[in-house]
C-alpha positions in Angstrom: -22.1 -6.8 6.0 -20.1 -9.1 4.2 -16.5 -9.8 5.3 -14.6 -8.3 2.1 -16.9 -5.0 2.7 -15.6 -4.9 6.2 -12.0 -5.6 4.9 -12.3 -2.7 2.7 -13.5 -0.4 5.1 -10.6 -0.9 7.0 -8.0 -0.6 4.5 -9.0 2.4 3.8 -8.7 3.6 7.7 -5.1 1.7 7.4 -4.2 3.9 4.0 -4.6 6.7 6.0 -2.8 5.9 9.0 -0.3 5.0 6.5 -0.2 8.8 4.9 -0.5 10.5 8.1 2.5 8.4 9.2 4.4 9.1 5.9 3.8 13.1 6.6 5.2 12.5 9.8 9.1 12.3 8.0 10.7 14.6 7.2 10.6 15.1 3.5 9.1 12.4 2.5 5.3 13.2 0.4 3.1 10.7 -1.3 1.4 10.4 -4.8 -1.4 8.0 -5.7 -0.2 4.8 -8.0 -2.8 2.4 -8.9 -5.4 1.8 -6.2 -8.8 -0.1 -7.4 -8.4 -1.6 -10.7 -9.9 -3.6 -13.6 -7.2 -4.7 -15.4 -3.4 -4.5 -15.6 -2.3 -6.5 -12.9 -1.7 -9.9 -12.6 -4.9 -12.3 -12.2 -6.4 -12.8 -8.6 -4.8 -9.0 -7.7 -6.0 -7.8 -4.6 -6.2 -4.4 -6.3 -9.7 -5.8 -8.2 -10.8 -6.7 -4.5 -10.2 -2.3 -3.4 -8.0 -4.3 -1.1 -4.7 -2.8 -2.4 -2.9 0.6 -3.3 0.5 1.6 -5.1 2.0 4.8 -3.8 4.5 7.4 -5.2 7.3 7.7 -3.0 9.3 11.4 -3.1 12.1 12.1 -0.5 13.1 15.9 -0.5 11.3 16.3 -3.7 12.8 13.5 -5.6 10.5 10.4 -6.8 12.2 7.1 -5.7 11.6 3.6 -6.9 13.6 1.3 -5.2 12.2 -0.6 -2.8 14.6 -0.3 -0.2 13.3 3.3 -0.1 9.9 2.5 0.9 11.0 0.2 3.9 10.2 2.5 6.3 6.9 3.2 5.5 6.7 -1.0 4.5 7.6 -1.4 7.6 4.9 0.4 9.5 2.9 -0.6 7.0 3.1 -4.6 8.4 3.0 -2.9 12.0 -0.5 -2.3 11.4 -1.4 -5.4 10.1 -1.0 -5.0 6.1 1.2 -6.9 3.6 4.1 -4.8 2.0 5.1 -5.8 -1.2 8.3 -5.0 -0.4 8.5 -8.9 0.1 8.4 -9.3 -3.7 10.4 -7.2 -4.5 7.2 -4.7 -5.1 7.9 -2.1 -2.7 5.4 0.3 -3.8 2.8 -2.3 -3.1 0.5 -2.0 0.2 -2.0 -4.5 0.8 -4.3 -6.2 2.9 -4.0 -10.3 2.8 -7.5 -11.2 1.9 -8.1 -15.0 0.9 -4.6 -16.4 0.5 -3.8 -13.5 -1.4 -1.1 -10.4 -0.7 
């Protein structure tokens, strides 16, 4: 198995710790952003590598866009070993670092 196959695999296991964890708080749900992708984001996105997902933050029913709002969950995120956008001011971003790349 190749290396970025592996690295796939287990992003997907960290997404769901990553859900699971976000059900955990009080109020706070999750909708699906952009996951894989062909086009739209900027060249050399991990998103073309299924290495990297955008989520829909809502906190007592209200969608929230700010980053500072995602920290928590960025946060944990980086606990695990992923990369939160949240660092570039792309909070919504959760990724895992996968040649150079965030």
């Amino acid at each position: 198995m190749s290396e970025l196959r592996e690295l796939q695999s287990k992003f997907v296991q960290m997404v769901g710790k990553l859900i699971d964890h976000a059900y955990s708080m009080d109020g706070v749900e999750l909708t699906f952003g952009d996951a894989f992708a062909h086009d739209g984001h900027m060249k050399g996105s991990l998103h073309y590598e299924r290495l990297a997902i955008d989520l829909n933050l809502f906190v007592l029913g209200e969608y929230k866009s700010d980053t500072e709002s995602y920290r928590p969950l960025g946060e944990y995120w980086e606990s695990i070993g992923g990369a939160w956008g949240g660092r570039f001011n792309d909070g919504n971003h959760f990724s895992l670092a996968y040649g150079g790349r965030k």
